[in-house]
C-alpha positions, 0 to 999 in steps of 0.5 A: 955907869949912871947917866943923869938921874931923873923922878923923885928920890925913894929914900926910905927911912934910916930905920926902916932899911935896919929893920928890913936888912938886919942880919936876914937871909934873903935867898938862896944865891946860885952856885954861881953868884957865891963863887964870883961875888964877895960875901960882903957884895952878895949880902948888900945886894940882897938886903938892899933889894928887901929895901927897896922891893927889887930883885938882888939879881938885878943889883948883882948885875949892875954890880957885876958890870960896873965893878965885878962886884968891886973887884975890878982893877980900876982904881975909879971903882974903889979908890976913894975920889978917883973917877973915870974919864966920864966922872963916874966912881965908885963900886956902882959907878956914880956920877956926881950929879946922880949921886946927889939926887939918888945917894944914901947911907943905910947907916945914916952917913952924911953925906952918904959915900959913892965909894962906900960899897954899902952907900953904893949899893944902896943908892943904886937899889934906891935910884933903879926903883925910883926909874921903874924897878920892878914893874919895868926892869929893862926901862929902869937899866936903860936910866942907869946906863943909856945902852941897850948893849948895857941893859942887855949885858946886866939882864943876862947876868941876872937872868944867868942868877936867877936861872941857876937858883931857879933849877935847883926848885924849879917854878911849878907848872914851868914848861918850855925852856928858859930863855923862852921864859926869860923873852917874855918876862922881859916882853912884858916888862916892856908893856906900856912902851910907845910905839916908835918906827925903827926903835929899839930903846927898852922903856923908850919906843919900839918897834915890833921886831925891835922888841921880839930882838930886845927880848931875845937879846937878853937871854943871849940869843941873836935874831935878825933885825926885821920881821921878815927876816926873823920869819925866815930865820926859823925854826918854824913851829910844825903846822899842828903843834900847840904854841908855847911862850916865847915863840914868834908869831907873825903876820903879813900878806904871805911868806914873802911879805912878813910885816908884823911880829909879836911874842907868844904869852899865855892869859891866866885862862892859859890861852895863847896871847902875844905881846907886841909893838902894834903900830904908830900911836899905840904901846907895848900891849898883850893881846889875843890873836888868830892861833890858825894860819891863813886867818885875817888879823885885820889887814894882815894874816896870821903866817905861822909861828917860830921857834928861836929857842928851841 
């Protein structure tokens, strides 16, 4: 369900949506999402993600959670005026206000109909760019739903589209495993978030360990809440192995007293990076760091590494 919208409108003109959808094949969909979403559903998020510059999987993930891709029982999901208990309705699940804001007809409707599935999809594609997508997916989900179990559920169902299609002609140069992947890309999505004590709310404020959880989270792979007890959770990286994206890296003054984590990337010159939530006042950043444990890292020291994906 969309929570009150916000930023300028991104309509693209009627003509400018015909030329960029009309009767195009936009990708190859996993196995998956040509068994579980109607042809009608499939092609619109595809042609509203051309529109629009975002992935479909995204829009197949809001749809899948609002809706099951129209397919749910719920007369608010498909019955023309009928909303749910919060005024949502609609294969996307509009509130009124939002709608107003965010809703278009790629057909020129008017007014556009939030329980047209095209307007639906449309809309949504048009008001998730307007809220970030897809420089910062994870924020632009948190403005459509205002749950981080929401962004977590519609990341791992884009992340399951896309890792299906992704085996079938895997990434050249890909190493490690998938959620490992799927943690940082979201990591990096997050960069530029505030620095926040305790907070885990994509695109709003984190913590360091907030955001290893968040990134993790989203692949469907639990970790604990605290640094110290995401070190203690393991697995740990064998002293000597090179590190790999998507491992933990953390620092403090010993085992007992872990104080800071972060996430493993790469830089293009393929050195070992992290992305982390460093400290009140800063943001959501990529940044090198001492790759030997028992190095200085400021006040702290670099502890070792792990491997929640392995």
């Amino acid at each position: 369900m969309i929570v009150g919208g916000f930023g300028a409108l991104l309509l693209l003109p009627v003509l400018v949506i015909g030329a960029a959808t009309g009767g195009l094949k936009i990708s190859n969909p996993s196995q998956t999402a040509t068994d579980t979403i109607p042809a009608e559903y499939l092609a619109l998020y595809e042609q509203a993600g051309v529109a629009f510059g975002i992935p479909w999987e995204l829009l197949a993930g809001i749809g899948k959670v609002e809706c099951d891709h129209g397919q749910s029982t719920d007369p608010a999901c498909w019955e023309e005026g009928v909303t749910n208990s919060a005024g949502a309705g609609g294969p996307m699940q509009f509130l009124a206000s939002t709608w107003a804001e965010y809703g278009i007809s790629p057909d020129g409707d008017n007014p556009p109909d939030r329980w047209d599935p095209a307007d639906a999809v449309f809309s949504a594609a048009n008001y998730l760019r307007a809220s970030g997508a897809p420089g910062n997916i994870p924020a632009a989900v948190y403005a459509y739903n205002h749950s981080q179990a929401y962004v977590n559920e519609v990341i791992a169902y884009m992340n399951t589209y896309t890792q299906e299609a992704d085996s079938v002609a895997p990434i050249a140069g890909s190493t490690g495993s998938t959620a490992a992947e799927d943690a940082v890309t979201y990591a990096l999505g997050q960069i530029g978030t505030p620095y926040e004590w305790g907070a885990e709310d994509p695109g709003v404020a984190f913590d360091c360990s907030g955001l290893t959880q968040a990134a993790y989270q989203a692949t469907g792979i639990t970790l604990p809440r605290t640094a110290q007890a995401q070190y203690d959770a393991g697995p740990p990286v064998p002293a000597g192995q090179p590190l790999e994206p998507g491992d933990l890296a953390f620092f403090g003054q010993d085992a007992s007293a872990v104080d800071h984590v972060g996430i493993v990337s790469t830089n293009q010159a393929g050195e070992a990076e992290m992305i982390d939530a460093p400290h009140t006042g800063a943001q959501v950043r990529e940044e090198p760091f001492p790759t030997t444990p028992g190095t200085p890292w400021g006040d702290l020291t670099y502890l070792g590494a792990t491997r929640p994906a392995a």
